[in-house]
Backbone atoms as SQL, in Angstrom:
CREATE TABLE atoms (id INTEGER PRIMARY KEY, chain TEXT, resi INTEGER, resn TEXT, atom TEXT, x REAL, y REAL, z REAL);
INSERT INTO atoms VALUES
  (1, 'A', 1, 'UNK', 'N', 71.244, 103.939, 104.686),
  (2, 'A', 1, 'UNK', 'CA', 71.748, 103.173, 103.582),
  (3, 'A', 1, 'UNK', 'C', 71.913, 101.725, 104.009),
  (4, 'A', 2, 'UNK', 'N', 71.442, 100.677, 103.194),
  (5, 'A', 2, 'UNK', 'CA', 71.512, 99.665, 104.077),
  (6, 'A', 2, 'UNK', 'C', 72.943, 98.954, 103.027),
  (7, 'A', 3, 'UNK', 'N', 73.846, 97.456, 103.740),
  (8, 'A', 3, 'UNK', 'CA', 74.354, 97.135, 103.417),
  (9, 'A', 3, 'UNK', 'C', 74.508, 96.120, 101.960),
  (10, 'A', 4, 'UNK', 'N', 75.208, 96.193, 101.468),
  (11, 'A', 4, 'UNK', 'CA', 74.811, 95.242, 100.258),
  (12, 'A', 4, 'UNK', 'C', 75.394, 93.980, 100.918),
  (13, 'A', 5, 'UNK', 'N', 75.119, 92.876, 100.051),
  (14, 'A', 5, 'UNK', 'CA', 75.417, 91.256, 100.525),
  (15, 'A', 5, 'UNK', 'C', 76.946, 91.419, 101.354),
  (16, 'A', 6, 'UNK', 'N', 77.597, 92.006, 99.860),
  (17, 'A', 6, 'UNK', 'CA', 79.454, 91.583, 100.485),
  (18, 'A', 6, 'UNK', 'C', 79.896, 92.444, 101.440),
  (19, 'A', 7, 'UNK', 'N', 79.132, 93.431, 101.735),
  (20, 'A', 7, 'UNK', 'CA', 79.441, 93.907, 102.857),
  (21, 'A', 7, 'UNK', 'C', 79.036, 93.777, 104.074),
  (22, 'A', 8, 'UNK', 'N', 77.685, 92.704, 104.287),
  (23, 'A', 8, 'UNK', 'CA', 77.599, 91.993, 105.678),
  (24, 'A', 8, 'UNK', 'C', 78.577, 90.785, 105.662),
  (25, 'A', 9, 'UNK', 'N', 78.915, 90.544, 104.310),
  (26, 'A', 9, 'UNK', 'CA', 79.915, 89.212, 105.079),
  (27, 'A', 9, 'UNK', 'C', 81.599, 90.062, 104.854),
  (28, 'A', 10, 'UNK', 'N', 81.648, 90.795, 104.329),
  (29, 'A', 10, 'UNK', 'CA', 83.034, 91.852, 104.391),
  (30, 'A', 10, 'UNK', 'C', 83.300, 92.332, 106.058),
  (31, 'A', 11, 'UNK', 'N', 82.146, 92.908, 106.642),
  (32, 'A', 11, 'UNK', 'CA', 82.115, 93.259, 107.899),
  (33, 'A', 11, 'UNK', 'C', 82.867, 92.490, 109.061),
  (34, 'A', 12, 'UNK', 'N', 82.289, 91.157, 109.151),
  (35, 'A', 12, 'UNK', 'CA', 82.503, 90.455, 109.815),
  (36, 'A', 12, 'UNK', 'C', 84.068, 89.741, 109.955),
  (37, 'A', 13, 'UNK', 'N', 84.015, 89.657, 108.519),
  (38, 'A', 13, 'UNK', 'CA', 85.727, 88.721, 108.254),
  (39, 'A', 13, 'UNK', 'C', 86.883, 90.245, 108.577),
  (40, 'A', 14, 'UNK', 'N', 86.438, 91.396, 108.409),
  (41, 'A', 14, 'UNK', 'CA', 86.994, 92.666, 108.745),
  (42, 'A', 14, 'UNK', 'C', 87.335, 92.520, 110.558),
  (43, 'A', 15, 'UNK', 'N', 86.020, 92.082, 111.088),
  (44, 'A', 15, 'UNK', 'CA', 86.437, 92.555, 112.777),
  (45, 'A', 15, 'UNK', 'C', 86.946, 91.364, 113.118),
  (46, 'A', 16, 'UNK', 'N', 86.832, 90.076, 112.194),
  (47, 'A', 16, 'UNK', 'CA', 88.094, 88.746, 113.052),
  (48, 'A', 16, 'UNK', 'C', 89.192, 89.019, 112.553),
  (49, 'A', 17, 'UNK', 'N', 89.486, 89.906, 111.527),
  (50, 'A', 17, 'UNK', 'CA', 91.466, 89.905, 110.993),
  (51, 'A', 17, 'UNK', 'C', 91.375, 91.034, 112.344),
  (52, 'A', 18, 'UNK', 'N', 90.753, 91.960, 112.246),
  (53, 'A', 18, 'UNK', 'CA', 91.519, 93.070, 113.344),
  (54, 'A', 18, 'UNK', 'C', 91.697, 92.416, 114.709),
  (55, 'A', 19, 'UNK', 'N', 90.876, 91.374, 115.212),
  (56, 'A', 19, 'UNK', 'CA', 90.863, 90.305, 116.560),
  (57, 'A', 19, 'UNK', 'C', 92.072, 89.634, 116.194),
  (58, 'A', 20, 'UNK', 'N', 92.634, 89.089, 115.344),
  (59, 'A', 20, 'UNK', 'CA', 93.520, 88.374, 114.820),
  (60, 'A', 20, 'UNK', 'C', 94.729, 88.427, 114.961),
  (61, 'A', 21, 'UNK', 'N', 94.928, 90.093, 114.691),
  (62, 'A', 21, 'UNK', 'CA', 96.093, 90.933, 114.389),
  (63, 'A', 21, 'UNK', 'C', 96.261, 91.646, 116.058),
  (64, 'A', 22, 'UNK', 'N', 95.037, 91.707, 116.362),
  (65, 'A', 22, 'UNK', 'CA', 95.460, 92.300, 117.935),
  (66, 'A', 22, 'UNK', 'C', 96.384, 91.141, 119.220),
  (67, 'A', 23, 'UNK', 'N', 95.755, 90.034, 118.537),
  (68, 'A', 23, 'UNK', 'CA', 96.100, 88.800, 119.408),
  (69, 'A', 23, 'UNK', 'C', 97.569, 88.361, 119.056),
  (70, 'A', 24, 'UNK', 'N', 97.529, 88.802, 117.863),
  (71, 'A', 24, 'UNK', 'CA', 99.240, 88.135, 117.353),
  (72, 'A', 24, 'UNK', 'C', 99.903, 89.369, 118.075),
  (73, 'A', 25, 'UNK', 'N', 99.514, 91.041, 118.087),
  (74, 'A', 25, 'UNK', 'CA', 100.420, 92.017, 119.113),
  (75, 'A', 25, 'UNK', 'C', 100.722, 91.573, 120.113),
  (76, 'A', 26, 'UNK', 'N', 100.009, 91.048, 120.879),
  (77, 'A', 26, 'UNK', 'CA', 99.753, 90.733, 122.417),
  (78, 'A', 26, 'UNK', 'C', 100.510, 88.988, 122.930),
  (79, 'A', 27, 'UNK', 'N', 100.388, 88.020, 121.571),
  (80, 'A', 27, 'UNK', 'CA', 101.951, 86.899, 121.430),
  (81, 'A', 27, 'UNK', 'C', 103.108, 87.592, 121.150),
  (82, 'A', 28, 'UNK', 'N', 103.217, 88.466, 120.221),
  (83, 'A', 28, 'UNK', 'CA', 104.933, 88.830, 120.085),
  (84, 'A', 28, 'UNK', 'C', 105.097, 89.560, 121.646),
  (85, 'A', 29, 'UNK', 'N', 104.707, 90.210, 121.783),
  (86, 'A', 29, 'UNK', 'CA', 105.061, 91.469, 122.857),
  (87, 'A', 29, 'UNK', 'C', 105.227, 90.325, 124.171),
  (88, 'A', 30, 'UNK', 'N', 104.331, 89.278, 123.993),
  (89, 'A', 30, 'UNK', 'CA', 104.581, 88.604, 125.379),
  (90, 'A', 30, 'UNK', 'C', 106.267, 87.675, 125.369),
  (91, 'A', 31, 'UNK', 'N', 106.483, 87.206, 124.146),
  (92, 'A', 31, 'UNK', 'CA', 107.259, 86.089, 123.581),
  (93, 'A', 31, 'UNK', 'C', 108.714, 86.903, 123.600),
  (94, 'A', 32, 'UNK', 'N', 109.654, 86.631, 125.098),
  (95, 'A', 32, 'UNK', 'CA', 110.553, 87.350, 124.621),
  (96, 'A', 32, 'UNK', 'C', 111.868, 86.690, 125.020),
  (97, 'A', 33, 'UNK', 'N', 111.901, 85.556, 124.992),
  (98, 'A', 33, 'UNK', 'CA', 112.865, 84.754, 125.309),
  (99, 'A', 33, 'UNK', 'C', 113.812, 84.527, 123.899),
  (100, 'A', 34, 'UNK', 'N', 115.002, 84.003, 123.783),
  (101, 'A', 34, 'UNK', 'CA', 115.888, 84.520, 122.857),
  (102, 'A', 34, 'UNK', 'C', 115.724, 83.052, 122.043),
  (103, 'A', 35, 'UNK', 'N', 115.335, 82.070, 122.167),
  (104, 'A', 35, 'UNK', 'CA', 115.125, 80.883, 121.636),
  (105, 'A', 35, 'UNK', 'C', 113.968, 80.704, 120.705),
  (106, 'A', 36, 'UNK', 'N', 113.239, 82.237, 120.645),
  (107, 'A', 36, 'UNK', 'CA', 112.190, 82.088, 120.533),
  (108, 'A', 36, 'UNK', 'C', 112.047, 83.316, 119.284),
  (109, 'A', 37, 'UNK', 'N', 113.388, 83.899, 118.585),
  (110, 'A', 37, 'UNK', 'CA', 113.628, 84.990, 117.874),
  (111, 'A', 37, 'UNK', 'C', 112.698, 84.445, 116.298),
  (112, 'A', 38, 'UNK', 'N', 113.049, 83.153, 115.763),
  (113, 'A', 38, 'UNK', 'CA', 112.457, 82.864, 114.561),
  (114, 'A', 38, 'UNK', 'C', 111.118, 82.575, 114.731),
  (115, 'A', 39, 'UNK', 'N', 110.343, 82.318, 116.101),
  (116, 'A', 39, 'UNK', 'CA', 109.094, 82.026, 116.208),
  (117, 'A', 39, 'UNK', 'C', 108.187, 83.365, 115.924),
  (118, 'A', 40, 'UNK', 'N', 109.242, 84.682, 116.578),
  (119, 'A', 40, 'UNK', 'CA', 108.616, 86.238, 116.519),
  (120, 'A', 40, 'UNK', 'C', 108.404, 86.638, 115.200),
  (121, 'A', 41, 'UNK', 'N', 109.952, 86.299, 114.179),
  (122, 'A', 41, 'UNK', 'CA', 109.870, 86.752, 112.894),
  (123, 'A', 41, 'UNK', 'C', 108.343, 86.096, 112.357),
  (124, 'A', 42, 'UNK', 'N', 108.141, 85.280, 112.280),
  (125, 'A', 42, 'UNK', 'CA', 106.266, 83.658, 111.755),
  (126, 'A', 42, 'UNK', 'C', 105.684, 85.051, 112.200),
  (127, 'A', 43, 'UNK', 'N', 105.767, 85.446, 113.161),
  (128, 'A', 43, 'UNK', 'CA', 104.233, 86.062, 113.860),
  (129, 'A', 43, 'UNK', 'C', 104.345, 86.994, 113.396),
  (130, 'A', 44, 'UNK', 'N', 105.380, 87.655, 113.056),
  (131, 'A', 44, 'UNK', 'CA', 105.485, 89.288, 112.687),
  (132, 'A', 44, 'UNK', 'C', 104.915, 89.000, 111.123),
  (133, 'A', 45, 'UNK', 'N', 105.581, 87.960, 110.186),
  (134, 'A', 45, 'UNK', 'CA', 105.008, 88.235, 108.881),
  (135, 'A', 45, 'UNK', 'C', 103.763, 87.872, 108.803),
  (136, 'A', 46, 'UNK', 'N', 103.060, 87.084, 109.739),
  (137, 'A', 46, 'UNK', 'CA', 101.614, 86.675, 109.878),
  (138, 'A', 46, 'UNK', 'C', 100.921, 88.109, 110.091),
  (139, 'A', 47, 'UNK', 'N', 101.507, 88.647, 111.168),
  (140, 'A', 47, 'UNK', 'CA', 100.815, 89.825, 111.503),
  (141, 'A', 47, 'UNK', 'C', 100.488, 91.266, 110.476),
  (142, 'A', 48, 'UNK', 'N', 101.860, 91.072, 109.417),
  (143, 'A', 48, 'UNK', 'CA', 102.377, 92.014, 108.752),
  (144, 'A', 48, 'UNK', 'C', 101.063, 91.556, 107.406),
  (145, 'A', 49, 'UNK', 'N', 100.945, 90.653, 106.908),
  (146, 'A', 49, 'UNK', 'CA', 99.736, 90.203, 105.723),
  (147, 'A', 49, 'UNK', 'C', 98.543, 90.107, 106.338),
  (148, 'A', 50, 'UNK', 'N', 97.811, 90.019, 107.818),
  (149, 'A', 50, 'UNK', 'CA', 97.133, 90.552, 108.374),
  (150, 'A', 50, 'UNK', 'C', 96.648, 92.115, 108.124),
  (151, 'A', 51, 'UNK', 'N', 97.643, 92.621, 108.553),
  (152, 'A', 51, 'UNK', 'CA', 97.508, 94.111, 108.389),
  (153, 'A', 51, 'UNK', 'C', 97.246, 94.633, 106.988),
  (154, 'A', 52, 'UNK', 'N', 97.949, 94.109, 106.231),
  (155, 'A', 52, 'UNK', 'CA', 97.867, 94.261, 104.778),
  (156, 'A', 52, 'UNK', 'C', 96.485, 93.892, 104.065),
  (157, 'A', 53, 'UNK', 'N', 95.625, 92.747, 104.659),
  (158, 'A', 53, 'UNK', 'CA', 94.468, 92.516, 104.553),
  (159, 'A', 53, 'UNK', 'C', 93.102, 93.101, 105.104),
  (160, 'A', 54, 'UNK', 'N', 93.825, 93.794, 106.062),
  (161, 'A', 54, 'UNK', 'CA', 92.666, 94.977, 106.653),
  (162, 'A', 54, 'UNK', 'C', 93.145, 95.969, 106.297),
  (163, 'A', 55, 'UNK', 'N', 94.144, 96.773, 105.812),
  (164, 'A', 55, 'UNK', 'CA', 94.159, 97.723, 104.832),
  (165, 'A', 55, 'UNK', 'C', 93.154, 97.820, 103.810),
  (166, 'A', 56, 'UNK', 'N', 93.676, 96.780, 103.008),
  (167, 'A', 56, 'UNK', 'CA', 92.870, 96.659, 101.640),
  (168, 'A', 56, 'UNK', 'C', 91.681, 96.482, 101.573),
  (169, 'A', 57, 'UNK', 'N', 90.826, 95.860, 102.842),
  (170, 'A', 57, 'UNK', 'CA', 89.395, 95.914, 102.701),
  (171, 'A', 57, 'UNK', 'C', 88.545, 97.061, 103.112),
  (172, 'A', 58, 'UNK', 'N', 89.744, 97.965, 103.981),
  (173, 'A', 58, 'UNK', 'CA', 89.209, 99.424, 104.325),
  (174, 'A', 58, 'UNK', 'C', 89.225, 100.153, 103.206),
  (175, 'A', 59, 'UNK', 'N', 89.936, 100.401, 102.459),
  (176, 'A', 59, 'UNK', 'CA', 90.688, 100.918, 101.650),
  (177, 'A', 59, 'UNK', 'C', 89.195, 100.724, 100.433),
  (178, 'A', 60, 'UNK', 'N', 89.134, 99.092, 100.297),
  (179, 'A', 60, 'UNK', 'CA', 88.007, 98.953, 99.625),
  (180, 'A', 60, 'UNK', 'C', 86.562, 99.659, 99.615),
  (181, 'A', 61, 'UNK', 'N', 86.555, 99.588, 100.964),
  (182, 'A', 61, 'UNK', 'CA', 85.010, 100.017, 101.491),
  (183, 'A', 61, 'UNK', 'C', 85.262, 101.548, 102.335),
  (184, 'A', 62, 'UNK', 'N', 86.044, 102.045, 102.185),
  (185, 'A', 62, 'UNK', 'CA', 86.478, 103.240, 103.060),
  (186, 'A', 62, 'UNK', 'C', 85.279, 104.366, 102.136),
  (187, 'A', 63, 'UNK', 'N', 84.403, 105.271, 102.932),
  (188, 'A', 63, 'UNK', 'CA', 83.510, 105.794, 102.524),
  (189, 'A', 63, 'UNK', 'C', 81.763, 104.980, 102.049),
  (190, 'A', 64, 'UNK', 'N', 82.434, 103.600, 102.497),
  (191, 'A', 64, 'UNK', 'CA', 80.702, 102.873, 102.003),
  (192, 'A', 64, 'UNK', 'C', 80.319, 102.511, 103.374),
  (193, 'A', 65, 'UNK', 'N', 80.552, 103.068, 104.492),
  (194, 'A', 65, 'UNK', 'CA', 80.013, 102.890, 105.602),
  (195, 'A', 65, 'UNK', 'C', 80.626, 101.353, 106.346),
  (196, 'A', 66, 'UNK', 'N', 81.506, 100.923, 106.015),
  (197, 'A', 66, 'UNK', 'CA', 82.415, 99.889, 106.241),
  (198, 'A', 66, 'UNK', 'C', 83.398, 99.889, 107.523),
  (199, 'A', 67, 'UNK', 'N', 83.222, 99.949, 108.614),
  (200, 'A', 67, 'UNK', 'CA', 83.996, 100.071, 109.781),
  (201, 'A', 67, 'UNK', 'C', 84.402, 98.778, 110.597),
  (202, 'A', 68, 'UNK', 'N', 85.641, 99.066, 110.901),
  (203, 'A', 68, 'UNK', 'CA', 86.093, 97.782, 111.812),
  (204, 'A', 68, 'UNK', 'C', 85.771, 97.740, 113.119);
């Protein structure tokens, strides 16, 4: 089955949010100094509409051969 248009460019913007969202895990988890509590909350809701955005495009394409 080959891909339709929005799903070669769906693909791609799919594996930089999941790069995205892995990199913001890997700032909070490092970031743990106490001066630094409202900088974690930014990253967590960044991370949190991240996630929410690769939900929804799986969710979209889940069964059309659409993988992250």
């Amino acid at each position: 089955m080959t891909a339709s248009p929005e799903q070669r460019t769906a693909i791609p913007y799919l594996r930089k949010l999941v790069r995205e969202h892995r990199a913001l895990n890997r700032r909070i988890d490092t970031t743990k100094t106490a001066g630094a509590r409202e900088d974690i909350k930014v990253l967590k809701r960044r991370r949190l509409r991240l996630k929410d955005k690769i939900a929804a495009l799986q969710h979209r394409y889940h069964g059309r051969g659409l993988t992250s």
